[in-house]
C-alpha positions in Angstrom: -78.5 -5.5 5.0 -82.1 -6.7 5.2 -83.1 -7.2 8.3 -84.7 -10.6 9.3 -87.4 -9.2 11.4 -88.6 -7.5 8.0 -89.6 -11.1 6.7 -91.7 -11.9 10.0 -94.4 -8.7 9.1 -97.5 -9.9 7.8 -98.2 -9.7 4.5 -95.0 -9.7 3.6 -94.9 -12.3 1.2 -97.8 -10.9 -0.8 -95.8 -7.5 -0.7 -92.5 -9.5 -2.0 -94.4 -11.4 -4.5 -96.0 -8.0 -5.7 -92.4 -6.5 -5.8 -90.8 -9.3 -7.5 -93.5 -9.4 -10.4 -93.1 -5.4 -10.8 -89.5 -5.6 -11.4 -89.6 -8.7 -14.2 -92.1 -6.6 -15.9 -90.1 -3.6 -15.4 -87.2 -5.6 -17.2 -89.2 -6.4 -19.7 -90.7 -2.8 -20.7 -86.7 -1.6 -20.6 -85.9 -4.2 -23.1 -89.0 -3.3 -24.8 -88.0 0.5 -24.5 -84.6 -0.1 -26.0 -85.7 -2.4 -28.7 -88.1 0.1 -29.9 -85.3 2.9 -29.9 -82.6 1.2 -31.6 -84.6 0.0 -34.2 -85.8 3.0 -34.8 -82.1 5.0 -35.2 -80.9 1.7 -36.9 -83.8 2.0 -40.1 -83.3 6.1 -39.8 -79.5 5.3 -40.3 -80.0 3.1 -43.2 -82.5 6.0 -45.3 -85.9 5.0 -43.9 -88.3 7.6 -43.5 -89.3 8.8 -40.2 -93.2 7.9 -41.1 -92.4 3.6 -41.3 -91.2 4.3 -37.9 -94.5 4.5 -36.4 -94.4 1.1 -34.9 -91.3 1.3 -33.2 -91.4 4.5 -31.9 -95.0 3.5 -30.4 -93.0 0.9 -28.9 -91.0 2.5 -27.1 -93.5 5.1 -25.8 -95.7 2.4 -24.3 -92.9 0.7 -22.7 -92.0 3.5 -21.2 -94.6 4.6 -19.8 -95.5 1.2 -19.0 -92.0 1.4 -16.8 -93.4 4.3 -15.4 -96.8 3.0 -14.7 -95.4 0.2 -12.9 -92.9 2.3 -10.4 -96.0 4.6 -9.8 -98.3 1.5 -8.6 -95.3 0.0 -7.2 -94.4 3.3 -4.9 -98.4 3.8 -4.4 -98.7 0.3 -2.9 -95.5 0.1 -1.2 -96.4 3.3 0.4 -99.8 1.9 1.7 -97.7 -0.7 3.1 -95.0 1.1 4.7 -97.2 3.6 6.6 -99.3 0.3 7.8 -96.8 -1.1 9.5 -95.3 1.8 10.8 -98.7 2.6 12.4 -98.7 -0.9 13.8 -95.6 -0.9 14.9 -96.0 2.3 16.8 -98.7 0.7 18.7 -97.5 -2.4 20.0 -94.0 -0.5 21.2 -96.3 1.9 23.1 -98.4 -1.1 24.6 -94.9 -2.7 25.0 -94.2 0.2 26.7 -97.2 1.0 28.7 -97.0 -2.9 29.6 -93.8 -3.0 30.8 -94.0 0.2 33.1 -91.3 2.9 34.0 -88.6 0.4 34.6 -88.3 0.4 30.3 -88.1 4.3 30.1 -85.3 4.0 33.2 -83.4 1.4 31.2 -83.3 2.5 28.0 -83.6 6.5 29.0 -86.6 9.3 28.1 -84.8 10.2 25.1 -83.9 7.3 23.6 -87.7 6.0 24.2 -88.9 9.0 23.4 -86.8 9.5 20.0 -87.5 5.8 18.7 -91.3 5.8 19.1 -91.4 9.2 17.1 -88.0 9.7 14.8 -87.5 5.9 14.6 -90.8 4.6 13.7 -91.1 7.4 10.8 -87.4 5.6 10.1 -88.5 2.3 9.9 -91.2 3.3 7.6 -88.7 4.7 5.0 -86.4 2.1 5.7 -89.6 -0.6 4.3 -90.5 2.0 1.7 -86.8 1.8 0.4 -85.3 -1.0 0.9 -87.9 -3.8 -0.3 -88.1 -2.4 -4.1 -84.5 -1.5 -4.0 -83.4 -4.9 -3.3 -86.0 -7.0 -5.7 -85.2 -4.8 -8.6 -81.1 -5.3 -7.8 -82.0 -8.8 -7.0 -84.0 -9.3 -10.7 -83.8 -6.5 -13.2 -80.0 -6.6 -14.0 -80.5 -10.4 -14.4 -83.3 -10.4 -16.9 -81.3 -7.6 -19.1 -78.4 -9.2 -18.4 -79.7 -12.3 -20.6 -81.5 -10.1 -23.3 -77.4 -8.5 -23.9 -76.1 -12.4 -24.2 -78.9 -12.6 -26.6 -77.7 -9.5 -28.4 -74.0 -9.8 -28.3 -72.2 -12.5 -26.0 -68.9 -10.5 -25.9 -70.7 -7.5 -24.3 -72.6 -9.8 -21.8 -69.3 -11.3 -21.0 -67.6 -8.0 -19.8 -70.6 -6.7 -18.0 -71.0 -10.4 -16.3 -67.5 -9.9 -14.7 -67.8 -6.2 -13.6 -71.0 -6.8 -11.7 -70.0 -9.2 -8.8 -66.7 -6.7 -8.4 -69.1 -3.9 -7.7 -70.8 -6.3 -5.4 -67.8 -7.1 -3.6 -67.0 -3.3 -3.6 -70.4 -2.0 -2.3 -70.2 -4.8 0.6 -66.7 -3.6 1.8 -67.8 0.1 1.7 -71.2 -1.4 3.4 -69.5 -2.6 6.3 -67.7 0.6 6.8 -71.1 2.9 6.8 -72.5 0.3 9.0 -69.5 0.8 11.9 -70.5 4.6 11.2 -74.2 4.3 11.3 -74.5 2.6 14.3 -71.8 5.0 16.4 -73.7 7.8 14.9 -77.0 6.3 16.1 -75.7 5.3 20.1 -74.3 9.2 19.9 -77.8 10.1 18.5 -79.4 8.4 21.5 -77.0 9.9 24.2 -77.7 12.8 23.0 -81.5 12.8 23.1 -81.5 11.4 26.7 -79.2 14.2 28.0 -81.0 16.7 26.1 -84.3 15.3 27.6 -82.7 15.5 31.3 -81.2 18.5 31.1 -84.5 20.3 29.7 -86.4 18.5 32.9 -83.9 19.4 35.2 -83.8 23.1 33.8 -85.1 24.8 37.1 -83.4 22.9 39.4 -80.0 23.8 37.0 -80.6 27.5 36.8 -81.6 27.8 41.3 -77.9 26.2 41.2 -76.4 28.2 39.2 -75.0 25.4 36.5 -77.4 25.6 33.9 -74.6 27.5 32.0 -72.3 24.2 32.8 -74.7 21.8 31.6 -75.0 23.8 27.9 -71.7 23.0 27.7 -72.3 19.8 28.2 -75.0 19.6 25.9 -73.0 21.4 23.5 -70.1 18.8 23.5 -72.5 16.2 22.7 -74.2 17.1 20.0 -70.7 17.8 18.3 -69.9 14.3 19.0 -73.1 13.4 17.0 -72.3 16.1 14.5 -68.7 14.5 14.1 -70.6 11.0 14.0 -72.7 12.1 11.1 -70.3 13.9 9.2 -68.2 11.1 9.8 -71.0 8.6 8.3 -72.0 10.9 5.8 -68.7 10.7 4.7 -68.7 7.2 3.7 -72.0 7.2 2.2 -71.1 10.1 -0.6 -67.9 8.2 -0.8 -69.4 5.0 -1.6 -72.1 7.0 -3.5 -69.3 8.1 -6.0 -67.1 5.4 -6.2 -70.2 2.7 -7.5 -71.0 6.0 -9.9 -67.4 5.9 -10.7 -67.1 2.2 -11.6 -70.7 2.0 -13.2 -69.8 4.5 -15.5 -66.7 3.5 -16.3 -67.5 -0.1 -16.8 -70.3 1.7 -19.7 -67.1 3.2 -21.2 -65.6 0.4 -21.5 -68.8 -1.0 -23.1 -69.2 1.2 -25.3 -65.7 1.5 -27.0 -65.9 -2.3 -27.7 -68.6 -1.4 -29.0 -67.3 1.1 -31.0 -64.3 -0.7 -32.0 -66.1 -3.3 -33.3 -68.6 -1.4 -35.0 -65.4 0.3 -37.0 -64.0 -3.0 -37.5 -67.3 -4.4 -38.9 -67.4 -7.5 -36.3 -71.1 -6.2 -35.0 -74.1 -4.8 -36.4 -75.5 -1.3 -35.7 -78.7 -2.7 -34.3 -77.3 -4.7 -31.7 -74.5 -3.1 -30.6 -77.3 0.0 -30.1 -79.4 -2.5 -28.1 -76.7 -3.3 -25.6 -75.3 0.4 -25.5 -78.8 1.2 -24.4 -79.2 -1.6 -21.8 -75.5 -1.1 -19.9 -76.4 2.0 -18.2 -80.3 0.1 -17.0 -77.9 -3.0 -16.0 -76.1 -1.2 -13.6 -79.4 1.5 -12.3 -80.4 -1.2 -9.7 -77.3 -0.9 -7.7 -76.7 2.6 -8.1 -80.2 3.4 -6.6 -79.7 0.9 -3.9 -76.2 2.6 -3.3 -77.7 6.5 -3.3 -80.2 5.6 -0.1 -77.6 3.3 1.6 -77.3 5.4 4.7 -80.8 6.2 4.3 -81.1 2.3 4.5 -78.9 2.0 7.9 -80.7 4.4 9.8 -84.3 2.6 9.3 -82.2 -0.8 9.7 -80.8 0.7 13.3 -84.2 2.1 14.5 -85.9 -1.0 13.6 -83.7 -3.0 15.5 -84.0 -0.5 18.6 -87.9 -0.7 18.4 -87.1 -5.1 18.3 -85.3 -5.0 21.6 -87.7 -3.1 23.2 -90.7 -5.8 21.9 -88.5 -8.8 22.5 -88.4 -7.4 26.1 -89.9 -10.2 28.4 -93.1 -9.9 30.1 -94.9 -11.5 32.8 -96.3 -15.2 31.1 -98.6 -16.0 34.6 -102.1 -16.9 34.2 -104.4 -14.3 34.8 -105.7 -14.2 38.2 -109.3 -13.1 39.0 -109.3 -11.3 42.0 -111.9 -9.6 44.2 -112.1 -5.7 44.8 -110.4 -4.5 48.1 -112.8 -4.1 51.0 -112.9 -3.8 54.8 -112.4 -7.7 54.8 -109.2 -8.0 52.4 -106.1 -9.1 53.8 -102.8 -8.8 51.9 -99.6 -10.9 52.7 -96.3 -9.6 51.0 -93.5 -11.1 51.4 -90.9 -10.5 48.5 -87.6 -9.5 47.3 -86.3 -7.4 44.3 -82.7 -7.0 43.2 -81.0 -4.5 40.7 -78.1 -5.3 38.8 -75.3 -4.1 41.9 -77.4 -3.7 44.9 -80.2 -4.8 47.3 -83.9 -2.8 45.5 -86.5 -4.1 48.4 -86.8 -7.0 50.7 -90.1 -6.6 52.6 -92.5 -9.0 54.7 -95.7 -7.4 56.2 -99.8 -8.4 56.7 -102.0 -5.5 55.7 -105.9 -5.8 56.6 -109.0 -3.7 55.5 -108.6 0.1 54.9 -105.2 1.1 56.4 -103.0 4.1 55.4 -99.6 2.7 55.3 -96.7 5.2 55.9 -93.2 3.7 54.2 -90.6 6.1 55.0 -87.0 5.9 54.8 -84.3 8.4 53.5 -83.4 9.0 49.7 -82.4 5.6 48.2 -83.5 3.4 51.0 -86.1 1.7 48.5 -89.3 3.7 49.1 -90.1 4.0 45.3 -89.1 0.7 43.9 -91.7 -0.9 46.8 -94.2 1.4 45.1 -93.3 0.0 41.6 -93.0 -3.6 43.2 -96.8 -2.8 44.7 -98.1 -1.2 41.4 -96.5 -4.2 39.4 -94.5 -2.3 37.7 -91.8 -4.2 38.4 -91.6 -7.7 39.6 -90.1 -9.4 42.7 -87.3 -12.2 42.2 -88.7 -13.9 44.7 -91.7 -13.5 46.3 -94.5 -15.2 48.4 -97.5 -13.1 48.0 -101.6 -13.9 49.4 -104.6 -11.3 48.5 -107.2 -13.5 50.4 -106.7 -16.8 49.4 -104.9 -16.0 46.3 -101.7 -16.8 45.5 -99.9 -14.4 43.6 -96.8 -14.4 41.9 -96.8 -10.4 41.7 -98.7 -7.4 41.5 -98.6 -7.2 37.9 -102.4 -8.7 37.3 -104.6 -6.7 35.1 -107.5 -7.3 38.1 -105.0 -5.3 41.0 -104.0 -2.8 38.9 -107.2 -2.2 37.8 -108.2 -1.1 41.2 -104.8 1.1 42.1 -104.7 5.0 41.5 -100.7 5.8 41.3 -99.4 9.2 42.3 -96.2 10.0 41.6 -93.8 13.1 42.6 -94.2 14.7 39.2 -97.9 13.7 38.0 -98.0 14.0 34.1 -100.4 16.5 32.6 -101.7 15.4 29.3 -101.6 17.8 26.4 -105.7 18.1 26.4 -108.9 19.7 28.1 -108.9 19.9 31.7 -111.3 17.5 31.6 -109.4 15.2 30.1 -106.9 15.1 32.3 -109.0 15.0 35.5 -111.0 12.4 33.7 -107.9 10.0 33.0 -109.0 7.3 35.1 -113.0 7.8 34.5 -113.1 8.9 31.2 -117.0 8.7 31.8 -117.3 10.9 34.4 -120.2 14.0 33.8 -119.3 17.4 34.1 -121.0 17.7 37.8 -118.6 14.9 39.1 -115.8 16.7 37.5 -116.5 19.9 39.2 -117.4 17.8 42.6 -113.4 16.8 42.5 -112.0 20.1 41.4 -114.1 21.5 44.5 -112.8 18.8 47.0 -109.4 19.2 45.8 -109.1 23.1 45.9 -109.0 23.9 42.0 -111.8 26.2 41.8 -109.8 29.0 42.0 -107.5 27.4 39.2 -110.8 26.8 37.0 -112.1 30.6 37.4 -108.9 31.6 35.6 -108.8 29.6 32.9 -110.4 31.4 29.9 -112.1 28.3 28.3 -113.2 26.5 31.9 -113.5 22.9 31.5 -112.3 22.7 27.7 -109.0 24.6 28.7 -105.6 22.9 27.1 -103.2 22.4 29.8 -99.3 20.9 29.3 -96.9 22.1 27.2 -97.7 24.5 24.6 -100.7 25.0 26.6 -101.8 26.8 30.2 -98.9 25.4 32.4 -99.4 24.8 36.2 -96.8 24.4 39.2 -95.9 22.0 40.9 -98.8 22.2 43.7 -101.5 22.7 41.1 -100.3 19.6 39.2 -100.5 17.8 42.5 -104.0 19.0 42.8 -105.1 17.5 39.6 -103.5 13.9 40.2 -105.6 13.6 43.5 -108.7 15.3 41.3 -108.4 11.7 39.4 -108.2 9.5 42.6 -111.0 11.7 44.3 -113.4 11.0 40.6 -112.7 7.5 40.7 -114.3 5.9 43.8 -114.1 2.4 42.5 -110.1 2.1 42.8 -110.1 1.3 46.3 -105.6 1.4 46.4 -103.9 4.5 46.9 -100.2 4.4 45.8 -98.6 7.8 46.6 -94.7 7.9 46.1 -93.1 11.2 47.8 -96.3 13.3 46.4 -94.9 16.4 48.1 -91.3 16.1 47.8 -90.9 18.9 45.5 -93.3 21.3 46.9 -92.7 24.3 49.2 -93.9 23.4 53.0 -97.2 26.0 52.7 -98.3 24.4 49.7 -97.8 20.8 51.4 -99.7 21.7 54.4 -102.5 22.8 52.4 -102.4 20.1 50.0 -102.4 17.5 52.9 -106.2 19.0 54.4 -107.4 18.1 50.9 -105.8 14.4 50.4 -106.6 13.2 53.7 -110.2 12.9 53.5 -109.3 11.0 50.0 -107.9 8.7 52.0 -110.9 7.3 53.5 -112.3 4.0 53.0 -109.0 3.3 50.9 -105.7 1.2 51.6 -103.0 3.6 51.4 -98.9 3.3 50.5 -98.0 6.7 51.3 -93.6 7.0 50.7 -92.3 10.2 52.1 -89.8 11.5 54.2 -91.7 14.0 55.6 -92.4 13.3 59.5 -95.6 15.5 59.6 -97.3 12.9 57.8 -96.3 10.1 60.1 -99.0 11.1 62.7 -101.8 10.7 60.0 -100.6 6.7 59.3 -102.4 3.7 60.6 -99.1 1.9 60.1 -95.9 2.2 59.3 -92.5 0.4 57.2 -89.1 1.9 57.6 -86.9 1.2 54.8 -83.2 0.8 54.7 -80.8 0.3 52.7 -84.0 -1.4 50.8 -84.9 -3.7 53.6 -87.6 -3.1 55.8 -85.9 -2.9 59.1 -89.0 -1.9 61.6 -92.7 -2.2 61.2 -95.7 -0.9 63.2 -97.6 2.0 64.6 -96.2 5.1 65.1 -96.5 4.9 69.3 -94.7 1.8 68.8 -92.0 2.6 67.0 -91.5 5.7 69.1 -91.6 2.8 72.2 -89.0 0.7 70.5 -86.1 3.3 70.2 -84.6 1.8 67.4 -84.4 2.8 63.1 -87.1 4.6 63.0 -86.2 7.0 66.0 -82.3 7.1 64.6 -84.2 7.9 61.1 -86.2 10.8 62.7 -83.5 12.1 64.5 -81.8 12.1 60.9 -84.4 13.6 58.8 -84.7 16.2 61.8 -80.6 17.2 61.5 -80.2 15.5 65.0 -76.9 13.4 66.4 -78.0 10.0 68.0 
């Protein structure tokens, strides 16, 4: 039930320790408690005035609250702790994360990402906050009372000895159940938020084709499998819930009418058999509190494993390379190869000198992005030979070549902050005059005159939105601000916009483009004429290389691509 990892966080054996003392002195202010309340009722029974009861009765006010002292610390620390390490847990999956680069998201879905760094950290944290005093106090407090009964009345110890592993054994069955449930209501749980995710993304494209109507269904039908999932969970858990109630209780019954039994038949004293009346129902708390979160439990135990596999993900052990900033001189060899799990990703060898704009075009699926995440680093070659001057490199994931790259994808993400925020992602020093310098160059004045609060207006969701072209506008705003990043990665930039919007976009990024080395991926042939030089992708292998004129000269992929992408036979 506990999870290993949880033994692994620091400070956890301070926290344990902590725990472990709060629950033998919770035994002890119980026993106190019940001491001071059966001797009370045992000198009222036998004609003593209420006033001589002074001293017990105080006792059992200060032990209890005492025992109620101690849970509040208890929770007040544990809290503390709990909220810590969710915190720092949220950060190093979101370094994970941001370390690791798209290919994580694409793996494990949006959704599912999404939903454990938000939903399942907050999880985790109740799962510590619940757990760790839950299973010291089931692990301790029946023990201690347990001996305090034995002390009492042996016979009574005896009985409630034997019940307690059968409850055990009971729970753990019933545990093994709500697990099976827990974790096929959590995969549902994470299918769900992934199509949700893609569906709401995809809701334009949906509604132009007419199936947006379709995909609610399908939405729909998912969430009922979660529904049925949780229900189905839930299930278990109240049914669990009840039956430890059910035995509990009915093992205090059986207590108490020994108890009563032998109190008729004179074989116990009041006093005692008061003391261990009082202490059945605290023997058996523990386990019924552990039992009442239990799916609570399984949920935190589930997201915390999620969050583990995405941490225990492997990343790139090279040495860090220093490296020199990219300049007329440079010279890049890249020769590599990157497979997915069924099929060919990229195989490419080329030389690339000084400032170049490099054209890699191919149709859908012939490997145009994932040699823009093999470039960026974001994901890395299974084999590769690659040379920035005279540096060998293993792959582009070094902190000093990614440092100098400015990445534009198809859909570039607006923040939800200031305009300046988001055109000052990659500079976040820039002043307001070089701010307003790029919105110029990059046609957003017109945007900027709109906006009600200039500069300081919130853009993103729940904000100002912006299309598609505007968005575009803002992503080359960032290269444009940061003149130091001297590597242009652009992967289809344009494929989503309308052809008036391209054309006009194109006057204001090619004059970016100066003075930079420049992956441009598109399938657009207007752009073709702008490139120094060119890679045409297949089937992820680069099948022809060189300048447009000859390529053109060559007759071979790349005209038989163009005549493709233009609706042409061969």
């Amino acid at each position: 039930m506990i999870d290993k990892k949880l033994l692994q966080l620091p400070g956890i054996k301070k926290v344990l320790m902590l725990l472990a003392g709060s629950a033998v002195l919770q035994a002890i202010f119980i026993i106190g408690q019940a001491y001071g309340l059966s001797m009370t009722i045992t000198h009222l029974w036998n004609g003593e005035g209420l006033n001589k009861q002074l001293t017990w009765l105080l006792l059992f006010f200060v032990s209890f609250a005492l025992r109620h002292l101690m849970t509040y610390l208890r929770e007040h620390a544990l809290e503390e702790y709990a909220y810590q390490q969710a915190k720092d847990l949220r950060s190093q999956l979101l370094r994970k994360i941001f370390h690791l680069g798209p290919q994580v998201v694409q793996k494990q879905g949006t959704g599912s990402v999404v939903t454990t760094a938000l939903d399942g950290i907050n999880q985790v944290e109740e799962y510590l906050h619940l757990i760790l005093p839950k299973m010291l106090n089931m692990m301790i407090i029946p023990w201690i009372l347990l001996v305090a009964i034995f002390f009492m009345d042996w016979e009574s110890g005896v009985v409630l000895l034997i019940v307690f592993p059968l409850i055990i054994i009971f729970m753990i069955i019933l545990g093994y159940a709500a697990q099976s449930k827990a974790d096929k209501q959590y995969k549902v749980f994470q299918v769900l938020s992934n199509h949700f995710i893609d569906s709401l993304r995809g809701i334009d494209t949906l509604k132009f084709f007419g199936i947006s109507k379709q995909y609610s269904k399908s939405i729909f039908t998912t969430s009922e499998r979660f529904r049925k999932a949780t229900m189905s969970t839930l299930k278990v858990a109240i049914l669990s819930t009840f039956a430890l109630d059910f035995f509990t209780t009915l093992s205090v019954a059986v207590v108490a009418v020994l108890l009563g039994l032998r109190l008729i038949n004179e074989a116990i004293l009041l006093f005692p058999a008061l003391t261990v009346l009082i202490l059945a129902p605290e023997y058996f708390l523990p386990i019924r509190d552990f039992s009442s979160d239990y799916h609570a439990t399984l949920d935190g135990k589930n997201a915390m494993d999620e969050v583990n596999q995405i941490l225990e993900l492997p990343e790139s052990q090279d040495a860090t390379i220093g490296l020199p900033t990219w300049s007329e001189d440079s010279q890049l060899d890249v020769n590599m190869r990157f497979n997915y799990e069924e099929k060919l990703g990229a195989e490419v060898d080329f030389i690339v000198q000084g400032y170049k704009k490099i054209g890699i075009i191919g149709m859908s699926g012939s490997g145009k992005s994932t040699l823009i995440n093999l470039l960026s680093g974001f994901l890395r070659p299974d084999e590769s030979q690659l040379r920035f001057n005279e540096h060998e490199l293993p792959a582009f994931d070094q902190p000093q070549w990614q440092e100098q790259l400015v990445y534009i994808p198809q859909n570039p993400y607006i923040f939800q902050r200031s305009v300046r925020e988001n055109i000052a992602f990659y500079h976040p020093q820039a002043s307001d005059e070089e701010i307003l310098k790029a919105i110029e160059v990059t046609g957003l004045t017109d945007l900027l005159n709109e906006l009600p609060e200039g500069l300081d207006t919130n853009l993103g969701e729940g904000a100002r939105t912006l299309s598609g072209g505007q968005a575009q506008r803002i992503a080359l705003a960032r290269a444009f601000l940061d003149q130091e990043r001297k590597i242009l990665l652009f992967d289809e930039p344009t494929a989503h916009l309308d052809i008036e919007t391209e054309v006009e976009l194109k006057e204001r990024m090619l004059p970016l483009m100066e003075n930079h080395l420049v992956f441009f991926a598109t399938h657009r042939l207007h752009w073709l004429a702008e490139m120094d030089y060119l890679l045409v992708m297949d089937h992820g292998k680069l099948v022809e290389q060189g300048t447009l004129a000859e390529l053109q000269q060559k007759n071979g992929a790349f005209t038989k691509l163009s005549q493709a992408l233009r609706g042409e036979k061969a």
